[in-house]
N, C-alpha and C positions, 0 to 999 in steps of 0.2 A: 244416335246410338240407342238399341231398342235392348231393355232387359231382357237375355236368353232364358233366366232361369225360371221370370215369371211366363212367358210364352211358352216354354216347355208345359209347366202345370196348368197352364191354360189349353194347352191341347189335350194332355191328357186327361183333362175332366172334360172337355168335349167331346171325346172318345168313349170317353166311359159312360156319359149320357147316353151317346147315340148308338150305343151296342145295347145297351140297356130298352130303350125304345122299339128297337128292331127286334129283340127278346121279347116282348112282349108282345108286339104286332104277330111274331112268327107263332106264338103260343097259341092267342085267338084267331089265327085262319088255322093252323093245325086242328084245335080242337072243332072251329065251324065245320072245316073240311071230314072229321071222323063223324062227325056227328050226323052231317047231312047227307053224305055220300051212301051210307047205307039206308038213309031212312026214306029216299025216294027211289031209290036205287040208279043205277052210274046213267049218266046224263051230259050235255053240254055245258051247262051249268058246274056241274060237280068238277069236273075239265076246268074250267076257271078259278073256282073254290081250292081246285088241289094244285094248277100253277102258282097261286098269287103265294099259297104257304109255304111251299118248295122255295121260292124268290126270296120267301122273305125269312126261313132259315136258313138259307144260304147267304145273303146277306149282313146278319145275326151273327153268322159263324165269320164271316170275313171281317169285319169289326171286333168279334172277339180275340183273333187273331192278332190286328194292327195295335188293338190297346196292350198285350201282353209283350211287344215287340217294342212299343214306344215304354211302357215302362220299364222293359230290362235296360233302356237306355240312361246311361248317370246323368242325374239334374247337371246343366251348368251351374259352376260356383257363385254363389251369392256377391252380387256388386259392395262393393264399399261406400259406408255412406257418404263421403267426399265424392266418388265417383257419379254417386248418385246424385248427390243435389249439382254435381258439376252438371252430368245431363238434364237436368230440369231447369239449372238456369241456360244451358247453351239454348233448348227447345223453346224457353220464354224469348230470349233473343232477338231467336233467329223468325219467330213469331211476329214480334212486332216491327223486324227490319222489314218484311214485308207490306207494314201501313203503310201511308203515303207520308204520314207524321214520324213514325217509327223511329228513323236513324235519329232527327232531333229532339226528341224524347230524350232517347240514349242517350246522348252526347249532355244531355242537360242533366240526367241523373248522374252520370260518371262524374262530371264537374261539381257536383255538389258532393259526392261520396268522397270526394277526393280533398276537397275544400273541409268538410269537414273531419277528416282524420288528420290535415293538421290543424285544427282550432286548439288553442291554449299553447302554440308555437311558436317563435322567433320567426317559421318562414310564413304562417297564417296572411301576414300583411303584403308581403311580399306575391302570394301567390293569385292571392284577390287581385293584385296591380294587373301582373299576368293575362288573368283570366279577361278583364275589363278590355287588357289592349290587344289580345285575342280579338274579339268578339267582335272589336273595333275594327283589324286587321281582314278579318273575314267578310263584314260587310262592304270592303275596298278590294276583296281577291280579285270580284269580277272584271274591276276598270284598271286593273294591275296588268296590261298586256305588255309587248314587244321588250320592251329596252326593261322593266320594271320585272322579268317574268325571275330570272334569277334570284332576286330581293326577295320573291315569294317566295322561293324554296329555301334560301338560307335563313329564314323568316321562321318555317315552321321547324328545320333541324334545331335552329335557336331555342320553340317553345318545346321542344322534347328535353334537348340537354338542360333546360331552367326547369322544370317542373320533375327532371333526376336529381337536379339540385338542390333542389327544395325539398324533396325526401330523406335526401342524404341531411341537411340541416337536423330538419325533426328528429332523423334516428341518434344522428348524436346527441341533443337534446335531452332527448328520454334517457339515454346512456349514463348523459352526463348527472342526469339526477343520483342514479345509483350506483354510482362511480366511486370507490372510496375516497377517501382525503387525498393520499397521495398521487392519485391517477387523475387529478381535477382537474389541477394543474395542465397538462398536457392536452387533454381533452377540451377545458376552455378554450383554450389557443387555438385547436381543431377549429373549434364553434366558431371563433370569432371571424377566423380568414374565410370560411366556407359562408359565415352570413356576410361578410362582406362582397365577396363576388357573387354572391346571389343577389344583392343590392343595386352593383355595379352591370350584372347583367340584363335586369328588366329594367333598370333607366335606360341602357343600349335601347332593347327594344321598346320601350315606348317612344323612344327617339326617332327609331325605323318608322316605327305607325304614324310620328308624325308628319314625318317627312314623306310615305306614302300618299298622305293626304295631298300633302301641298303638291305632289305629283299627279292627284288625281284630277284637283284644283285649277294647277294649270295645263291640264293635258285635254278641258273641256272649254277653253280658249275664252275666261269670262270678260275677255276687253269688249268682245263684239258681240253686239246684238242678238238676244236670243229670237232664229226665225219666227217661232210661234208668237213671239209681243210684234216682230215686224210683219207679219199677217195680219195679225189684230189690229195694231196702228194704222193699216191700209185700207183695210176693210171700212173704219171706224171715219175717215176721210172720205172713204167713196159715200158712205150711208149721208153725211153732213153734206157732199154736193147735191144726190136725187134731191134729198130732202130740201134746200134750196132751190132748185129747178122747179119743185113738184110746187114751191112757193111761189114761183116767180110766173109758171102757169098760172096759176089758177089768180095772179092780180090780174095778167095781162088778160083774161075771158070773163072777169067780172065786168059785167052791163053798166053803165055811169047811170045815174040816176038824177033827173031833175028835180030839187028842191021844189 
């Protein structure tokens, strides 16, 4: 989103520079061109002298022209300053989605922006479980294939509607501070079932993440021998035969020696 209003006066002071420029260029060959043309009298030269000032008040004049035409035109309306830092942080952004770090940068400021608007909260503890079993969950998406792929996605609809939960806790919360006497009542009871099932919902999902694990666990088959130690065991056998051979040469071509 590019401010129009500041582009607009940004053309028109380049306008107005550059007819101003061309005003003056046009002024000094006008005047070189009066001055010289008679004082050697008309020439090839002078031919040149009186094209380039001809060019360049006509130039002059077409500039002065475009500046009076861009100015009769009305400034666009001034941005709002919401709109404005909205486009300044969209343009931060979308700036750094394109590092190669970018997106997890993001992703780690948002989670802490977020962490910390509710600190001094009921859902604060809750939402850190969350995040923890996130994090956890994410480094298992990869080996979450076939039969598991489902579980992924009711996984993350899971961590959107707990982390609306845990909003909605906090704003009652605050509410409930500035709640009169008679409105406590009702509001506490609010509080108490909505931290409840925020409770009951991230022990689900840390339940899920463990139980991803234990799919991940046994879905890499840890009863049987991992190839690369039976590589290495092989290897590690064949080197102890040469190395016996290489011994049993070198007795058998050793010369006996008489005392």
């Amino acid at each position: 989103m590019v401010d129009e209003r500041a582009r607009h006066f940004r053309r028109l002071r380049r306008l107005r520079r550059s007819a101003r420029r061309w005003s003056v260029l046009a002024g000094g060959l006008g005047g070189a061109a009066a001055v010289l043309t008679p004082y050697a009298g008309l020439g090839l030269p002078d031919a040149a002298w009186a094209g380039a000032a001809g060019s360049a008040i006509a130039v002059a004049a077409w500039r002065w022209v475009d500046l009076r035409a861009l100015a009769a035109v009305p400034a666009p309306p001034a941005l709002d300053p919401a709109a404005a830092a909205a486009r300044s942080r969209a343009r931060l952004v979308a700036a750094l989605e394109r590092l190669p770090v970018g997106p997890g940068v993001l992703a780690e400021v948002r989670r802490v922006r977020s962490r910390l608007a509710l600190r001094g909260t009921t859902a604060a503890d809750a939402w850190a479980r969350l995040d923890r079993a996130a994090l956890t969950l994410a480094g298992l998406a990869g080996r979450l294939t076939g039969l598991a792929e489902p579980a992924v996605r009711e996984a993350a609809e899971a961590d959107r509607s707990l982390r609306d939960l845990a909003n909605r806790v906090a704003g009652v919360e605050r509410a409930l501070k500035l709640a009169p006497a008679e409105a406590r009542g009702s509001l506490a009871e609010a509080h108490a079932t909505l931290v409840g099932q925020l409770e009951s919902g991230v022990a689900a999902y840390e339940r899920l993440v463990v139980a991803a694990a234990g799919y991940v666990a046994e879905d890499a088959h840890p009863s049987t021998q991992d190839p690369s130690a039976t590589r290495l065991t092989e290897a590690t056998d064949l080197l102890h035969g040469v190395a016996s051979a290489l011994a049993e040469l070198r007795t058998a071509h050793t010369p006996l020696r008489t005392p």
